[in-house]
KOLTILUM-435904 format. One record per residue: residue number from 1; z, x, y of N, C-alpha, C in turn. Coordinates in Angstrom, 3 decimals. Layout:
REM residues N
+-----+----------+----------+----------+----------+----------+----------+----------+----------+----------+
| seq |      nup |    neast |   nnorth |     caup |   caeast |  canorth |      cup |    ceast |   cnorth |
+-----+----------+----------+----------+----------+----------+----------+----------+----------+----------+
| NUM |        Z |        X |        Y |        Z |        X |        Y |        Z |        X |        Y |
...
+-----+----------+----------+----------+----------+----------+----------+----------+----------+----------+
***
This chain:
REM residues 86
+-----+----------+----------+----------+----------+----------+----------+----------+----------+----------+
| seq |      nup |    neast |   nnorth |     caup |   caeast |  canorth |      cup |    ceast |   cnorth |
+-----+----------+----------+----------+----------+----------+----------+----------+----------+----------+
|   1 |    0.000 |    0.844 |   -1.180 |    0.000 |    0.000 |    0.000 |    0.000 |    0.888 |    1.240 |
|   2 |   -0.666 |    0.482 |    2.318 |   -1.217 |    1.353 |    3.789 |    0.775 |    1.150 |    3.933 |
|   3 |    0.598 |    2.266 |    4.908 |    1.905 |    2.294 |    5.572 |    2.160 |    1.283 |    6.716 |
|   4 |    2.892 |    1.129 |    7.157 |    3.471 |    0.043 |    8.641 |    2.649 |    0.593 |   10.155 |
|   5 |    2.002 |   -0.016 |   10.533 |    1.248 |    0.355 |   12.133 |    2.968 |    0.287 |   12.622 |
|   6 |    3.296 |    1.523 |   13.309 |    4.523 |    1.149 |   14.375 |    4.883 |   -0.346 |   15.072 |
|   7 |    3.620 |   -0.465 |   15.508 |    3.757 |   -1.578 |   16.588 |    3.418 |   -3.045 |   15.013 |
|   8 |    3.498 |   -3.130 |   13.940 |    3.549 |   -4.550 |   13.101 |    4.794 |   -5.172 |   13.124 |
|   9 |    5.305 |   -6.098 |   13.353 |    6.235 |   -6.902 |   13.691 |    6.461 |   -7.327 |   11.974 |
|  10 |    7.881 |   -7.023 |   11.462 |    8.464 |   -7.733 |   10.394 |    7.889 |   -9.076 |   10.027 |
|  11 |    8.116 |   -9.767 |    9.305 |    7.406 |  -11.451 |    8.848 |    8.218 |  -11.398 |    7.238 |
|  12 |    9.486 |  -12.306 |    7.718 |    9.677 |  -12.647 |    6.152 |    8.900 |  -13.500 |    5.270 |
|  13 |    7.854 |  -13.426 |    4.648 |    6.710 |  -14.277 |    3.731 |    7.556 |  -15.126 |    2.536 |
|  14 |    7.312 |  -15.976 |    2.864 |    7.910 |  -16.800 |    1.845 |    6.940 |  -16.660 |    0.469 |
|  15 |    5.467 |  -17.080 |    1.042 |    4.102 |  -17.305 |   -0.279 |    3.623 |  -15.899 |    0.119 |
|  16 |    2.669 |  -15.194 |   -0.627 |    2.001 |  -14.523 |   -0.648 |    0.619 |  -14.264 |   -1.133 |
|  17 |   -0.297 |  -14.032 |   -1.246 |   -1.842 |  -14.304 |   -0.996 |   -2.918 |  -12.937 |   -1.404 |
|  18 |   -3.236 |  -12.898 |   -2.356 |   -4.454 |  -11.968 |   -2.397 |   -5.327 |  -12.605 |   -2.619 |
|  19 |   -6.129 |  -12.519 |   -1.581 |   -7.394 |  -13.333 |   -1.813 |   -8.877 |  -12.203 |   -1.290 |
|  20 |   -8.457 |  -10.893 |   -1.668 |   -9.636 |   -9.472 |   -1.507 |  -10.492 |   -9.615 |   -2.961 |
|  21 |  -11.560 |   -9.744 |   -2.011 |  -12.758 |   -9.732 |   -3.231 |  -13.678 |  -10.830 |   -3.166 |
|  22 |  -12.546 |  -12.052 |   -2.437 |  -12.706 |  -13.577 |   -2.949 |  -13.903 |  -13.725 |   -1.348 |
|  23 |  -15.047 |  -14.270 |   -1.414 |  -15.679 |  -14.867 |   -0.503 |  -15.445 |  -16.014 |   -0.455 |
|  24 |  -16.373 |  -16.450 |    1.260 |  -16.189 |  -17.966 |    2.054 |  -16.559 |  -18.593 |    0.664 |
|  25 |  -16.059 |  -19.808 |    0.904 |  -14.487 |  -20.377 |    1.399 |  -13.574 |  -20.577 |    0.357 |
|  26 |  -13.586 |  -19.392 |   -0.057 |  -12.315 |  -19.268 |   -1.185 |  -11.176 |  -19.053 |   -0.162 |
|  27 |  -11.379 |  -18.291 |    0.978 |  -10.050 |  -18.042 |    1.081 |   -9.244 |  -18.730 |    1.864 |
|  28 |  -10.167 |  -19.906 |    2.599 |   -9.803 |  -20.723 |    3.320 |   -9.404 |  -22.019 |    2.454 |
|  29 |   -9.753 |  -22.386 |    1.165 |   -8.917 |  -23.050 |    0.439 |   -8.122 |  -23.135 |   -0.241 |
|  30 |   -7.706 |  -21.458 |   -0.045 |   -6.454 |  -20.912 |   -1.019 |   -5.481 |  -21.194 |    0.424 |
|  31 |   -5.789 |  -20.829 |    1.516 |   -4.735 |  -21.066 |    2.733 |   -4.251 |  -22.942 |    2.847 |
|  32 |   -5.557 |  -23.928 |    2.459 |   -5.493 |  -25.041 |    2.694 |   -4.531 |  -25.196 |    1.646 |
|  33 |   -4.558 |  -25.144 |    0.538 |   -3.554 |  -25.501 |   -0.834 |   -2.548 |  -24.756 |   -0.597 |
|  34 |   -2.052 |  -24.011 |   -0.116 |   -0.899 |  -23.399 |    0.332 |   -0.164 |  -23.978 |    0.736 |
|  35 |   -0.625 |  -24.186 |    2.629 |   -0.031 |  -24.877 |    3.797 |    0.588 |  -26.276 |    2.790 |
|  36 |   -0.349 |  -26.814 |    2.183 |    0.437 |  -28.302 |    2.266 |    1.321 |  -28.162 |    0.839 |
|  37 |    1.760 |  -27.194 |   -0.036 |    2.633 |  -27.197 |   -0.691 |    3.875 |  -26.195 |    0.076 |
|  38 |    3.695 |  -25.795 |    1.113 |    5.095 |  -24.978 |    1.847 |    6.051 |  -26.420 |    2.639 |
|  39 |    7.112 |  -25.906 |    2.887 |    8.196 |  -26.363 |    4.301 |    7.586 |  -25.983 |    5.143 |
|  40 |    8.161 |  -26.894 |    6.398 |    7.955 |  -26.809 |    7.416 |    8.605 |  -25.059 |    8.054 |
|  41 |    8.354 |  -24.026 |    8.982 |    8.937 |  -22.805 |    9.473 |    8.748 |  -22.080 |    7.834 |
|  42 |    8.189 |  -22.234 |    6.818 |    8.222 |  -21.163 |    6.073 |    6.960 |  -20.500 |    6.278 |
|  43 |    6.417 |  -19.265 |    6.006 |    5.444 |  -18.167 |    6.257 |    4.556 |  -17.834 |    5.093 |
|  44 |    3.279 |  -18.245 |    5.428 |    2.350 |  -17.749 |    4.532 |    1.723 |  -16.047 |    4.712 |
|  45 |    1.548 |  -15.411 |    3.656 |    0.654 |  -14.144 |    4.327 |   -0.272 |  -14.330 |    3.278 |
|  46 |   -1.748 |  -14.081 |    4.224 |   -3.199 |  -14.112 |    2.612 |   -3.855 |  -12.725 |    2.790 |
|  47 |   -4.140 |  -12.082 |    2.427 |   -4.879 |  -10.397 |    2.353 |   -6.423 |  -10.758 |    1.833 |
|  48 |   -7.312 |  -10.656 |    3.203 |   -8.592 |  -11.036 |    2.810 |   -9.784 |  -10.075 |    2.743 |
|  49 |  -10.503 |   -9.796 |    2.274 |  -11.746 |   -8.406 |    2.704 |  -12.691 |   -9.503 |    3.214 |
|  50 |  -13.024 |  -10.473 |    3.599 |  -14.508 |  -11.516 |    3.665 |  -13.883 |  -11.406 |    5.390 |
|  51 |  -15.195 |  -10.967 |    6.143 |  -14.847 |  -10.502 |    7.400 |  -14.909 |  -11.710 |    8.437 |
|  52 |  -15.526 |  -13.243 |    7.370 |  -15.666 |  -14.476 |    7.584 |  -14.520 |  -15.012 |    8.202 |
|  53 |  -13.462 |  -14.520 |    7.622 |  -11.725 |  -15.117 |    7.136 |  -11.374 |  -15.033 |    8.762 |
|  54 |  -12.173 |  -14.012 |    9.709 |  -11.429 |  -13.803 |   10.462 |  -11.785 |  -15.442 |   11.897 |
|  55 |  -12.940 |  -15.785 |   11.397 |  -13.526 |  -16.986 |   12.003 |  -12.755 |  -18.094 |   11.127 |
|  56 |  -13.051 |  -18.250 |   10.012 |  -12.725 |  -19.528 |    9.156 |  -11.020 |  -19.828 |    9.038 |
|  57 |  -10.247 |  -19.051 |    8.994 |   -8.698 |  -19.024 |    9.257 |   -8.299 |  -19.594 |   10.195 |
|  58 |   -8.580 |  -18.959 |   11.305 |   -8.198 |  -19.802 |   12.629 |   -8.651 |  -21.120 |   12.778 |
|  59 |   -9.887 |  -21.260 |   12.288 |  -10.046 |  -22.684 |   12.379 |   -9.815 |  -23.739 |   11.040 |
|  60 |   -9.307 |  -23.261 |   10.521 |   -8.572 |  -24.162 |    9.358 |   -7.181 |  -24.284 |   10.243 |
|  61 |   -6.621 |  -23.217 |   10.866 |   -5.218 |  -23.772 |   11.901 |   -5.327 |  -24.173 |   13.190 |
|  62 |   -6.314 |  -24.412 |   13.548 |   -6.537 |  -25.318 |   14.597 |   -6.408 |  -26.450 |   14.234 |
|  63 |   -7.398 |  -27.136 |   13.089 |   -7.042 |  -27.947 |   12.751 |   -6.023 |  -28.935 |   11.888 |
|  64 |   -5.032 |  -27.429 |   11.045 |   -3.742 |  -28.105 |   10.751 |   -2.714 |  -27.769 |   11.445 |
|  65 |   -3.176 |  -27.423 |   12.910 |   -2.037 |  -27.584 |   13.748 |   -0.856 |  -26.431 |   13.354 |
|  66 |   -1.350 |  -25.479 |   12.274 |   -0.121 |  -24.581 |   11.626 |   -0.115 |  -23.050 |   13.132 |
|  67 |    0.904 |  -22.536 |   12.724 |    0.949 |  -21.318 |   14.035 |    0.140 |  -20.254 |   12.626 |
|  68 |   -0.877 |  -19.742 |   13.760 |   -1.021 |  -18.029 |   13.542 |   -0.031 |  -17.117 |   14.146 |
|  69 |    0.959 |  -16.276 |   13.490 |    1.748 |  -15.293 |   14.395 |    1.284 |  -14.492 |   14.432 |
|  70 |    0.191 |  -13.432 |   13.178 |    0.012 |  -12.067 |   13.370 |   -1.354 |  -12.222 |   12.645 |
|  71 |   -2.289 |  -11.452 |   12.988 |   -3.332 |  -11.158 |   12.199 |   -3.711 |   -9.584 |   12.131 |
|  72 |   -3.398 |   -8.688 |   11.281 |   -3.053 |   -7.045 |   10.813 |   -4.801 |   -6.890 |   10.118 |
|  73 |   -5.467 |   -6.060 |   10.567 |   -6.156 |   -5.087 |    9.948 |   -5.386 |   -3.829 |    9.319 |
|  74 |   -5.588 |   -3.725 |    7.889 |   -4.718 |   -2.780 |    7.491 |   -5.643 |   -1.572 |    7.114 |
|  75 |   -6.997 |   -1.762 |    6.694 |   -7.748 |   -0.875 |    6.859 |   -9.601 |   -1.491 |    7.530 |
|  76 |   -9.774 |   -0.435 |    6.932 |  -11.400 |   -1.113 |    7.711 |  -11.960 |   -2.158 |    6.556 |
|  77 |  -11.389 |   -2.518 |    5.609 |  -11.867 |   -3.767 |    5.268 |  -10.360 |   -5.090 |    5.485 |
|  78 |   -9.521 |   -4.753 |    4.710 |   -8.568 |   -5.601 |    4.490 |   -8.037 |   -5.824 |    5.953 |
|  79 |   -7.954 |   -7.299 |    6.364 |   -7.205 |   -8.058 |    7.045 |   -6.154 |   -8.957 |    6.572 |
|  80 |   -5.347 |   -9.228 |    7.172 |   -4.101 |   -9.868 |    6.592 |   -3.403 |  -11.039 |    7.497 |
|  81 |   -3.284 |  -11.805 |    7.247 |   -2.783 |  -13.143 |    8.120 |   -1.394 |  -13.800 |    7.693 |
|  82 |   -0.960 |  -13.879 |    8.926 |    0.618 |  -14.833 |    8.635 |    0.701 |  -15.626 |    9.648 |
|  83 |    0.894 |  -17.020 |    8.546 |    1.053 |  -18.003 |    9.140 |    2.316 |  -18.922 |    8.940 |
|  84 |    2.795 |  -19.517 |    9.927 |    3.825 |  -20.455 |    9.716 |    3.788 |  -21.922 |    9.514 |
|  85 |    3.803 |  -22.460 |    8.758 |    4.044 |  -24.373 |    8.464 |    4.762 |  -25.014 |    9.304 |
|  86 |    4.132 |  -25.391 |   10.100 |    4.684 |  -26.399 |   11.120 |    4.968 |  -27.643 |   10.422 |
+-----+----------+----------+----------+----------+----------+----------+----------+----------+----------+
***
């Protein structure tokens, strides 16, 4: 696992998510089946390589209204998202 960017802010993850490898819209329906089996304030994180994720994520939480807190590039492919269940 990449080491910590100084500046990444802690995130206790409740679920956790590998979804590297997986193309559109796998990974946006692994986030959709997620969200609606979490609590409300608990934290999703999904680890995506599909450079799609970085368009299609946000707008899967636009429209469920869920918070994006952090979105981490950890290397030049893998991005990583945490989200909270509103």
């Amino acid at each position: 696992m990449p080491e910590e960017h100084p500046s990444f802010k802690e995130h206790s993850v409740d679920i956790s998510i590998n979804a590297k490898g997986l193309e559109c819209p796998i990974p946006v329906i692994l986030t959709k089946k997620a969200l609606k089996k979490m609590s409300p304030s608990q934290v999703l994180e999904i680890q995506c390589t599909d450079p799609m994720s970085e368009i299609d994520i946000p707008v899967l939480l636009f429209k469920t209204e869920d918070d994006l807190i952090e979105v981490r590039k950890l290397d030049s492919e893998i991005i990583s998202f945490f989200i909270r269940k509103k």
